[in-house]
TORKOL-4160 file (C-alpha; in steps of 0.2 Angstrom, whole numbers, padded with zeros to 4 digits, m for minus):
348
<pt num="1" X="m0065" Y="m0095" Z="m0440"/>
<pt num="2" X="m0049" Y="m0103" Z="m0434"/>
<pt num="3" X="m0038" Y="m0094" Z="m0446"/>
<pt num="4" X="m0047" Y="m0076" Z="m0439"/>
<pt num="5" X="m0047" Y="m0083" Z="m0420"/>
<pt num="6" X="m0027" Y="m0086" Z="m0425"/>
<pt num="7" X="m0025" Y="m0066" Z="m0431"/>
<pt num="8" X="m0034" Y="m0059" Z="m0419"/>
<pt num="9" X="m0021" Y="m0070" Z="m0405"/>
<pt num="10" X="m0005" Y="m0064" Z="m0415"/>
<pt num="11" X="m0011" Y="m0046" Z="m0414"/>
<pt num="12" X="m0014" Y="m0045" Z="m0398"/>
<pt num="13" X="0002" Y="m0054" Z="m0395"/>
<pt num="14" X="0010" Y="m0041" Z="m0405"/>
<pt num="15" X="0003" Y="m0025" Z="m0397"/>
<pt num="16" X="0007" Y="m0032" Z="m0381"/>
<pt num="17" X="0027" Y="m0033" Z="m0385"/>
<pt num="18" X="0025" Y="m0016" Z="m0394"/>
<pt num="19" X="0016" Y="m0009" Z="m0378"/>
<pt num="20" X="0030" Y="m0018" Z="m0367"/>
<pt num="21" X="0044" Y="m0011" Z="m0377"/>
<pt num="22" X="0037" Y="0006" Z="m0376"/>
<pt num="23" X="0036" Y="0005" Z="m0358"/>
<pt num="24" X="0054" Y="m0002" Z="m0357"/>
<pt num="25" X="0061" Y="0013" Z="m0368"/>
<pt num="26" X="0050" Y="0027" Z="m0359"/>
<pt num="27" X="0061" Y="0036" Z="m0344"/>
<pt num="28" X="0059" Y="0032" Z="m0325"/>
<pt num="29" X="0055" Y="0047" Z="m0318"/>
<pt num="30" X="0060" Y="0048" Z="m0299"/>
<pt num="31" X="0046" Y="0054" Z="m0287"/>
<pt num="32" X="0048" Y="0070" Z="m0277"/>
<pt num="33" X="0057" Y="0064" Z="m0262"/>
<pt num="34" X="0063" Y="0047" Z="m0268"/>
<pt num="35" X="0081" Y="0052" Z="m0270"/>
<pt num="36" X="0083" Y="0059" Z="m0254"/>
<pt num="37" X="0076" Y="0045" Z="m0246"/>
<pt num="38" X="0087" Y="0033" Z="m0255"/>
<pt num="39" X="0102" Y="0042" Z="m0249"/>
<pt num="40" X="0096" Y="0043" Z="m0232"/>
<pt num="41" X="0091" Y="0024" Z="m0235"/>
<pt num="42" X="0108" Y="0018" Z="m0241"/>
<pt num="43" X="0120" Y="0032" Z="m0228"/>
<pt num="44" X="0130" Y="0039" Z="m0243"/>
<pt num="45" X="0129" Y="0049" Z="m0258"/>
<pt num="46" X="0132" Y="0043" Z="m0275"/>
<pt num="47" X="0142" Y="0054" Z="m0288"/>
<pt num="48" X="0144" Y="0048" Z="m0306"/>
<pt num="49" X="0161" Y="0058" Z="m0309"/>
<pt num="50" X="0177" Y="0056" Z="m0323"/>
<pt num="51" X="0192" Y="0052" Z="m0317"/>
<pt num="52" X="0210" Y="0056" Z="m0321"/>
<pt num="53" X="0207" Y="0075" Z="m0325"/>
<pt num="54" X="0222" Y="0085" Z="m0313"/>
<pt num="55" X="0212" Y="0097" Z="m0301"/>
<pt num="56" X="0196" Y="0091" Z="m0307"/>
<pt num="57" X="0193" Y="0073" Z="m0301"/>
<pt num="58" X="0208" Y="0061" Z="m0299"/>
<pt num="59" X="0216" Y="0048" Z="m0287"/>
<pt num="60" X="0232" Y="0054" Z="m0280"/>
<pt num="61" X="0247" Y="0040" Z="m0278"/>
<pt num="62" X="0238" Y="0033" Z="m0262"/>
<pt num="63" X="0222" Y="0031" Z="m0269"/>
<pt num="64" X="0213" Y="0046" Z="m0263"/>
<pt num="65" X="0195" Y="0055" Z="m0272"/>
<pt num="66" X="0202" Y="0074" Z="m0273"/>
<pt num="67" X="0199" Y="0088" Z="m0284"/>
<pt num="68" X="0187" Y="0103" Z="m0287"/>
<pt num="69" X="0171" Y="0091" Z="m0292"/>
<pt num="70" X="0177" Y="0078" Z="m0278"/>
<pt num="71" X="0174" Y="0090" Z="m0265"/>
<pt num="72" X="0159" Y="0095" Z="m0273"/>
<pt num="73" X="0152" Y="0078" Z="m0269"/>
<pt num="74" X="0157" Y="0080" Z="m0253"/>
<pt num="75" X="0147" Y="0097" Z="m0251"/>
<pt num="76" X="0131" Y="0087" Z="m0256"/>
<pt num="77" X="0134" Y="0075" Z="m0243"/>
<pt num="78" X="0137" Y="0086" Z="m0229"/>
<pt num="79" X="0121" Y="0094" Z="m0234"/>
<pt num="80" X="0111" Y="0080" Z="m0234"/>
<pt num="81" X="0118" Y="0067" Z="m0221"/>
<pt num="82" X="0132" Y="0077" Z="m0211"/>
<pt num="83" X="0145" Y="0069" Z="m0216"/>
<pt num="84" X="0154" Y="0075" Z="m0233"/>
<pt num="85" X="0165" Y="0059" Z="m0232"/>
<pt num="86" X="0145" Y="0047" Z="m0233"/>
<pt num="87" X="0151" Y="0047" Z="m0254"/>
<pt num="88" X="0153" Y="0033" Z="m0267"/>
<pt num="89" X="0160" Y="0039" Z="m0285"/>
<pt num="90" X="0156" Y="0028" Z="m0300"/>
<pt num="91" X="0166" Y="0032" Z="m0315"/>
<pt num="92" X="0153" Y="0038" Z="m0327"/>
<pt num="93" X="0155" Y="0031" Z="m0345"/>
<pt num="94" X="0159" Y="0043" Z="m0362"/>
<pt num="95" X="0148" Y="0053" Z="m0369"/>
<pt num="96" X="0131" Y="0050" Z="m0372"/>
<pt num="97" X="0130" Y="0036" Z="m0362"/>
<pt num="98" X="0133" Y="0046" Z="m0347"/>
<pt num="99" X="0117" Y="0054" Z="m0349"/>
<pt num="100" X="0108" Y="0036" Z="m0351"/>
<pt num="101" X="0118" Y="0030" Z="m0333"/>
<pt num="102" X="0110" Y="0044" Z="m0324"/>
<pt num="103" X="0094" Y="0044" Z="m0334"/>
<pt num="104" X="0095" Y="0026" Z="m0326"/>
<pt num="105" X="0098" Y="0034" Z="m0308"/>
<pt num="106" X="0114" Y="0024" Z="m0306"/>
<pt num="107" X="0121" Y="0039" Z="m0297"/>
<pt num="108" X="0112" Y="0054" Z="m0286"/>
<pt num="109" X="0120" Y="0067" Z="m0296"/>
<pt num="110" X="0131" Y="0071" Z="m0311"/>
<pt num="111" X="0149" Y="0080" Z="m0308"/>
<pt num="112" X="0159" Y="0081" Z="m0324"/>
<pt num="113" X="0165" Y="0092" Z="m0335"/>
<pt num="114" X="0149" Y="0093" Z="m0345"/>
<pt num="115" X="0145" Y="0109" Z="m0355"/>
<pt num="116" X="0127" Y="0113" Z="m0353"/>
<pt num="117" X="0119" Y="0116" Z="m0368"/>
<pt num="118" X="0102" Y="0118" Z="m0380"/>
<pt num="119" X="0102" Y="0100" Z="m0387"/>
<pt num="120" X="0109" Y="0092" Z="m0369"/>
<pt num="121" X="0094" Y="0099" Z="m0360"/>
<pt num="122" X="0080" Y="0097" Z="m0372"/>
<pt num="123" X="0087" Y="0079" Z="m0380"/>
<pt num="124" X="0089" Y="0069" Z="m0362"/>
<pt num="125" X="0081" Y="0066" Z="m0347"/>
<pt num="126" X="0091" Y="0078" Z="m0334"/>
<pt num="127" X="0091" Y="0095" Z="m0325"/>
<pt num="128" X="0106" Y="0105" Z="m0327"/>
<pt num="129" X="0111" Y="0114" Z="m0311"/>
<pt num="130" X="0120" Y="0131" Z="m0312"/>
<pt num="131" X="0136" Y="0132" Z="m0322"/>
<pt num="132" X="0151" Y="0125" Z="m0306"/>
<pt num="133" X="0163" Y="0131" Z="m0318"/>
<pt num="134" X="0162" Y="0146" Z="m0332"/>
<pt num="135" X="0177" Y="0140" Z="m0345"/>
<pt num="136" X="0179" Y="0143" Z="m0362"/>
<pt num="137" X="0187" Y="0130" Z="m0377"/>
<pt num="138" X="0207" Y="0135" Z="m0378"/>
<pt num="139" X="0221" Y="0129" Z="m0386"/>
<pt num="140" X="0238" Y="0122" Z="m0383"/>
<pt num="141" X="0256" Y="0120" Z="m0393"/>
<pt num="142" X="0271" Y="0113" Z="m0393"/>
<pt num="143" X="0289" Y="0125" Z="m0394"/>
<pt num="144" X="0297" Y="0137" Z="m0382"/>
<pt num="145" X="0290" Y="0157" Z="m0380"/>
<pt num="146" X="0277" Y="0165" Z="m0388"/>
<pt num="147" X="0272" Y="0157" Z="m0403"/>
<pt num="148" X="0261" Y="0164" Z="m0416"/>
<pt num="149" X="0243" Y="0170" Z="m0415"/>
<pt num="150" X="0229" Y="0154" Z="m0417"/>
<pt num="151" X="0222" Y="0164" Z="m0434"/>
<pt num="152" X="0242" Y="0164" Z="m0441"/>
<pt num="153" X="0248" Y="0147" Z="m0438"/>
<pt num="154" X="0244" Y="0141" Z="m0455"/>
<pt num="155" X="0242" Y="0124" Z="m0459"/>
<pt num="156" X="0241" Y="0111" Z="m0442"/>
<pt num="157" X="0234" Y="0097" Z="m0435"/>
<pt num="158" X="0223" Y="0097" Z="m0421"/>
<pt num="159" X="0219" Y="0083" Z="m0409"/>
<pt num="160" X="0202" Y="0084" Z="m0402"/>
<pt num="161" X="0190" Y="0071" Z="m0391"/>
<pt num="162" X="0176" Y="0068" Z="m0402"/>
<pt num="163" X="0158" Y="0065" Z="m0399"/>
<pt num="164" X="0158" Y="0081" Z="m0387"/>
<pt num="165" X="0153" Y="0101" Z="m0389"/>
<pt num="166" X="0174" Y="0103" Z="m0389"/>
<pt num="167" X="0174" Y="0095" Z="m0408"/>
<pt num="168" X="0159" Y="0104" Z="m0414"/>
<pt num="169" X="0167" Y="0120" Z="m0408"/>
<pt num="170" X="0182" Y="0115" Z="m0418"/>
<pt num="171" X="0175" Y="0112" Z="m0434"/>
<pt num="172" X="0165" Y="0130" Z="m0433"/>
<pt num="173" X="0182" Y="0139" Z="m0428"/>
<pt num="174" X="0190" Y="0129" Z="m0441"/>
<pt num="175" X="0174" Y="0136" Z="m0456"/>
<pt num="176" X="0173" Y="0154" Z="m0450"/>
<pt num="177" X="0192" Y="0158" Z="m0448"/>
<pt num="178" X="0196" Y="0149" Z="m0465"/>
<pt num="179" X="0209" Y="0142" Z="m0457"/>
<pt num="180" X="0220" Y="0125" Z="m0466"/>
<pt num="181" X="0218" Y="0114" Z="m0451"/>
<pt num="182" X="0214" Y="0095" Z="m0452"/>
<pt num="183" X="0208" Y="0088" Z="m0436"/>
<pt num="184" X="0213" Y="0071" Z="m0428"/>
<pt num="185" X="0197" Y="0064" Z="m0417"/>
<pt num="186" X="0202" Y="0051" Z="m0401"/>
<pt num="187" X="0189" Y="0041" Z="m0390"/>
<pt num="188" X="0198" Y="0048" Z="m0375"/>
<pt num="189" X="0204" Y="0063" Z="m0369"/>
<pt num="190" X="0221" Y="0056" Z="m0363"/>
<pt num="191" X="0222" Y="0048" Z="m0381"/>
<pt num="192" X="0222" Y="0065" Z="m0387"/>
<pt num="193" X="0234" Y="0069" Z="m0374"/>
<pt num="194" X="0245" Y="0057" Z="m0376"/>
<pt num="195" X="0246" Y="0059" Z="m0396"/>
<pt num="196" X="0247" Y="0076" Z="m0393"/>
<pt num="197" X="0263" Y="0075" Z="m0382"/>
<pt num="198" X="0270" Y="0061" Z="m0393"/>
<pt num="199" X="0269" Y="0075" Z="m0407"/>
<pt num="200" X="0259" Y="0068" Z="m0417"/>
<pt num="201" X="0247" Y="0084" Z="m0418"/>
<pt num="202" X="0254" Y="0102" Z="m0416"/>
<pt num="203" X="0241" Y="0108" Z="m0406"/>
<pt num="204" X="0228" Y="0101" Z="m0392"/>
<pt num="205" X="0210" Y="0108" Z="m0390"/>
<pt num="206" X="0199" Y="0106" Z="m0374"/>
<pt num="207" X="0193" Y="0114" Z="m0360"/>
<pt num="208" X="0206" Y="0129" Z="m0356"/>
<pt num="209" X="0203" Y="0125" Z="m0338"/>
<pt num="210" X="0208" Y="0105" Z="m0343"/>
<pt num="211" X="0223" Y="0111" Z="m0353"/>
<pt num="212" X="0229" Y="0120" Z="m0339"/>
<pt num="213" X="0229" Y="0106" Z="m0326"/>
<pt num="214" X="0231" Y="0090" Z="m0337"/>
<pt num="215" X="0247" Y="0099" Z="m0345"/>
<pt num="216" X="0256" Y="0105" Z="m0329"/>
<pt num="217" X="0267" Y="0092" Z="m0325"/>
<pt num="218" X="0276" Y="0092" Z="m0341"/>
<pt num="219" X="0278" Y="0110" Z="m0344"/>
<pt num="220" X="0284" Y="0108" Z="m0326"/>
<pt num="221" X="0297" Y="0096" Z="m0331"/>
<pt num="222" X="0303" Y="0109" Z="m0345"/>
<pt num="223" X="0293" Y="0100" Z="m0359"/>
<pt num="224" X="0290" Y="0116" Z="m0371"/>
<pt num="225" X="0271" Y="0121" Z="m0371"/>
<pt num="226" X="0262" Y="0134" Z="m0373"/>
<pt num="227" X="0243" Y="0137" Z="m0367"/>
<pt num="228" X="0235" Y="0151" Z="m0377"/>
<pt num="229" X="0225" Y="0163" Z="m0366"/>
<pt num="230" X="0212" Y="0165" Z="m0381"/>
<pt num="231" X="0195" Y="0156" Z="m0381"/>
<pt num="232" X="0185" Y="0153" Z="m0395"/>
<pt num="233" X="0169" Y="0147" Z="m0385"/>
<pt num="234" X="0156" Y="0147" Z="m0371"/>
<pt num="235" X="0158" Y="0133" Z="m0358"/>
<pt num="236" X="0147" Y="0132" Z="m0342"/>
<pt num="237" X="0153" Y="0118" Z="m0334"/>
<pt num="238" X="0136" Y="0111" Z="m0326"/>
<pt num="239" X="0129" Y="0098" Z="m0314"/>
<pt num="240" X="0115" Y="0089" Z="m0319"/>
<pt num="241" X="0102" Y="0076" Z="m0311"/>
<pt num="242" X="0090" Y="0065" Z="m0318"/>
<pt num="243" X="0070" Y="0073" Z="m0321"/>
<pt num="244" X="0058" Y="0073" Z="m0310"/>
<pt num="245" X="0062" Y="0072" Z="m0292"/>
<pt num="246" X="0061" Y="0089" Z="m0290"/>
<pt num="247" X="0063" Y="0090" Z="m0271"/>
<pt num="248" X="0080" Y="0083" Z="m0276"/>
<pt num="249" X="0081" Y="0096" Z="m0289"/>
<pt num="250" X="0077" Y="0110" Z="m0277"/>
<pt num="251" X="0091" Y="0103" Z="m0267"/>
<pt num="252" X="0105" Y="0103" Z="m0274"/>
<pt num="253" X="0103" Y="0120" Z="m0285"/>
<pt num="254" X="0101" Y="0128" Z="m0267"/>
<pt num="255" X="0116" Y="0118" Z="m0260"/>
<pt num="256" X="0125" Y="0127" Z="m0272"/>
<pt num="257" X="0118" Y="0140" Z="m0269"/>
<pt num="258" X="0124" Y="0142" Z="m0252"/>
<pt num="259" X="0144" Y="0138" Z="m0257"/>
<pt num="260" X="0141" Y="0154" Z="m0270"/>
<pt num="261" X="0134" Y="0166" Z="m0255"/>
<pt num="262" X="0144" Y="0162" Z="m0243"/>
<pt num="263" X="0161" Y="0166" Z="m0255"/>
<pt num="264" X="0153" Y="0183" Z="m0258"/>
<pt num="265" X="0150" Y="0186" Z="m0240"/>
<pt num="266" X="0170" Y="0180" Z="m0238"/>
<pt num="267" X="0163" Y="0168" Z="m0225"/>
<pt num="268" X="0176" Y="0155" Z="m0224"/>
<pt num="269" X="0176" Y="0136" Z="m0216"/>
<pt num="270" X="0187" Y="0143" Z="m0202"/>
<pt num="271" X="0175" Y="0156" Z="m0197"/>
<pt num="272" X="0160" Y="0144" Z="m0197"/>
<pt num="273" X="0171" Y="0133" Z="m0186"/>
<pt num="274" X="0176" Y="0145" Z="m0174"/>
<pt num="275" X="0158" Y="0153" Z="m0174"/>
<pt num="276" X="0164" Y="0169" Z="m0181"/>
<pt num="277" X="0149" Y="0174" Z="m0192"/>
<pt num="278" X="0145" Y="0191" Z="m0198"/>
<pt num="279" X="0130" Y="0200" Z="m0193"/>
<pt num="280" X="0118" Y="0197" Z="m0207"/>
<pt num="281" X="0104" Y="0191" Z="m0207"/>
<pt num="282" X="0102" Y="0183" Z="m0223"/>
<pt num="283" X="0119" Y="0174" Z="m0219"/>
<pt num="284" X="0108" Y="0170" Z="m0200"/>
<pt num="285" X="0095" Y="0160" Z="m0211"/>
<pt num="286" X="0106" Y="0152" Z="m0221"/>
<pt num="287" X="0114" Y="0143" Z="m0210"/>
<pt num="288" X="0099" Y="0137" Z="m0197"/>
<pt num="289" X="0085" Y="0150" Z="m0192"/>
<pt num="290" X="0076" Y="0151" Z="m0210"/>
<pt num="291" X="0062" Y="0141" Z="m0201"/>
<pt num="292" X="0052" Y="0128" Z="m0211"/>
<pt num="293" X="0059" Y="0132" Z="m0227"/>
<pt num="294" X="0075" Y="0119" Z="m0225"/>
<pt num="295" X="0064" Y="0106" Z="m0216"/>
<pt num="296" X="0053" Y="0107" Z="m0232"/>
<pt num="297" X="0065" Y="0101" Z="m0241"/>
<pt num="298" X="0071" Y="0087" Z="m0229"/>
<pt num="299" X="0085" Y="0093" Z="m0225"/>
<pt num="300" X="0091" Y="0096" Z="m0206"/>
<pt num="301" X="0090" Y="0117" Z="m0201"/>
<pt num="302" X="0111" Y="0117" Z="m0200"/>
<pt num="303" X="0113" Y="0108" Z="m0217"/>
<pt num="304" X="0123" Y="0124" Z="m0223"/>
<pt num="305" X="0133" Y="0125" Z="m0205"/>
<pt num="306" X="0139" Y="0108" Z="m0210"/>
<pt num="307" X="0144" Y="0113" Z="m0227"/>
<pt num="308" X="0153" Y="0125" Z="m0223"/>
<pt num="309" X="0162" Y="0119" Z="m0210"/>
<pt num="310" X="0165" Y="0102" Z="m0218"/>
<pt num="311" X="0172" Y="0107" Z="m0232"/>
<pt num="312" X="0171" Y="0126" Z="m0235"/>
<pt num="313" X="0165" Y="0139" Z="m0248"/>
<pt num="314" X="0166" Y="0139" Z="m0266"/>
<pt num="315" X="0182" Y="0151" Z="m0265"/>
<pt num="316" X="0191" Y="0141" Z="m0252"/>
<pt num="317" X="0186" Y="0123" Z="m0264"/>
<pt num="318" X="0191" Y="0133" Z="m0282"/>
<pt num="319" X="0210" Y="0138" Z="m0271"/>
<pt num="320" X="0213" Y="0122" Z="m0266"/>
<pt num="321" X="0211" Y="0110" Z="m0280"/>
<pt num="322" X="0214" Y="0124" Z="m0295"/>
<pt num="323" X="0221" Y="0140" Z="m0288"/>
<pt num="324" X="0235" Y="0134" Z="m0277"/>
<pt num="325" X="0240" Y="0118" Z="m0286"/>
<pt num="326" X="0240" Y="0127" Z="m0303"/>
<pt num="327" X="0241" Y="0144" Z="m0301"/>
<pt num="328" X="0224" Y="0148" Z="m0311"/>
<pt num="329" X="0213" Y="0162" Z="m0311"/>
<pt num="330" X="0197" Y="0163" Z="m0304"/>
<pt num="331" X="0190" Y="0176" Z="m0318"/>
<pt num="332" X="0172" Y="0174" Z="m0321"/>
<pt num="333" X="0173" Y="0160" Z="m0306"/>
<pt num="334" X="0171" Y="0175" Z="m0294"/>
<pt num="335" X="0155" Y="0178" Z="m0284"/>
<pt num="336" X="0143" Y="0194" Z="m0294"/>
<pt num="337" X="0150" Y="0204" Z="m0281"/>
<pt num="338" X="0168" Y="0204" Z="m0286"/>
<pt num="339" X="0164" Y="0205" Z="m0305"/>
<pt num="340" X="0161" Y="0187" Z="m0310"/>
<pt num="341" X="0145" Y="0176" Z="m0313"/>
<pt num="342" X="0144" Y="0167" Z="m0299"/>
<pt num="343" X="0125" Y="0171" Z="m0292"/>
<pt num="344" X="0115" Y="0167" Z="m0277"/>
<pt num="345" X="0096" Y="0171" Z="m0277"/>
<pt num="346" X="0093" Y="0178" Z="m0259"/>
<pt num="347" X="0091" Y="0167" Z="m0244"/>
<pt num="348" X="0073" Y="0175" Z="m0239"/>
């Protein structure tokens, strides 16, 4: 009797810790509303970002948040407290942690140069956005003029960043195009950087919109590199969040939203600020009279206005941190009406 009275303790004991271990290992899912009000609780907004990516997210020689992304941050706190300087950037860690830290709710929303993809939505607890950036996987090399075509350089080494879509892109270019290549695979990106302008690789793959910023200053300073226009990949740059708070969700897909529609309708940070906006009425609701529909969300009625004028449209954020700096392209960055991808769902 003791010796059953004894089992019956150790597995009861035992399911316990299973049932404890289960919990510990199952996702906290935020409520609707929580998120919100733990921004408004704290008076800023968190942004899990990467740093040190040129026109992306960086610190300048005085120690200043700039960039494409950084600004983006900004947009979300304007939107939701008025201020777009309320924000706090934690450096997320590599890949796939940086799903687990905002899984974790360690910051508000995720701003990096994540590729959203089938296995990244289905395998982790986040909502992916809508694509900030369409970019595509390119290449760089070293030498002066034109060099070769990608599919006749014959036999080269290739450093990557591994553990991301970029190397998986790789190894499918390498197996369809037959091509003699041998890949070196870094930690980092500036590991692969660095080895790449220490010439130990002859050719550097990432992002094309990466290769175009990170490499500027030394093909600037007459180092000899060329940055093919070719892409041999899909690569929607995409915010994300963690699940389940979907207020918050709702939230920041129409923030976005608004930078996207106000870029088509060519309604610019200046205007807002001198009141010089178009007769339209979508544009009208937009930015104050759509009613309820903005206080259902908990966000003030000029939450747009403030956006705007804070820190402008998507065109006017794109110019200053990529165009201008870096001469790049828009190209499929440009809003429907001009040709590009960029899409906002009516304001109705």
């Amino acid at each position: 009797m003791d010796v059953t009275m004894r089992l019956v303790g150790t597995l009861r004991r035992f399911a316990a810790g299973m049932l404890l271990a289960l919990l510990a290992a199952s996702p906290v899912f935020a409520d609707d509303g929580e998120t919100l009000e733990r921004i408004h609780g704290r008076g800023f907004l968190i942004c899990g970002l990467r740093s040190g990516v040129s026109g992306i997210s960086f610190s300048d020689p005085q120690g200043h948040l700039d960039g494409f992304l950084v600004d983006v941050c900004r947009v979300f706190a304007a939107a939701t407290l008025g201020n777009a300087q309320a924000i706090r950037v934690v450096r997320l860690p590599e890949k796939p942690q940086e799903f687990s830290a905002v899984e974790k709710h360690e910051v508000d929303i995720a701003l990096t140069t994540t590729t959203w993809t089938f296995s990244r939505d289905l395998s982790h607890d986040i909502e992916f956005l809508m694509p900030l950036l369409h970019d595509g996987q390119g290449f760089a090399i070293h030498g002066d003029g034109t060099p070769p075509p990608l599919d006749r350089l014959g036999a080269r080494t290739v450093c990557v960043k591994t553990a991301t879509t970029t190397v998986r892109n790789l190894e499918d270019h390498i197996r369809k195009s037959d091509l003699p290549w041998t890949m070196r695979t870094f930690q980092t990106l500036d590991e692969a950087l660095q080895a790449f302008l220490a010439h130990e690789c002859d050719l550097l793959t990432t992002d094309r919109t990466v290769l175009v910023t990170s490499l500027a200053g030394y093909r600037k300073a007459g180092m000899g590199i060329h940055i093919y226009p070719d892409v041999i990949s899909r690569e929607p740059l995409t915010p994300y969040i963690a699940r389940g708070d979907r207020n918050w969700y709702d939230i920041a897909r129409w923030v976005l939203h608004a930078i996207v529609l106000a870029d088509a309708r060519g309604v610019t940070s200046a205007d807002v600020q001198a009141g010089r906006i178009p007769d339209d009425s979508e544009l009208h609701r937009m930015l104050g009279h759509a009613g309820t529909a903005a206080r259902n969300l908990g966000l003030p009625d000029d939450w747009a206005l403030q956006v705007l004028a804070q820190v402008g449209n998507y065109g006017e954020i794109f110019e200053r941190n990529l165009g201008i700096p870096y001469g790049m392209d828009r190209g499929l960055n440009k809003p429907w009406t001009q040709g590009g991808l960029l899409y906002a769902p009516p304001f109705r």
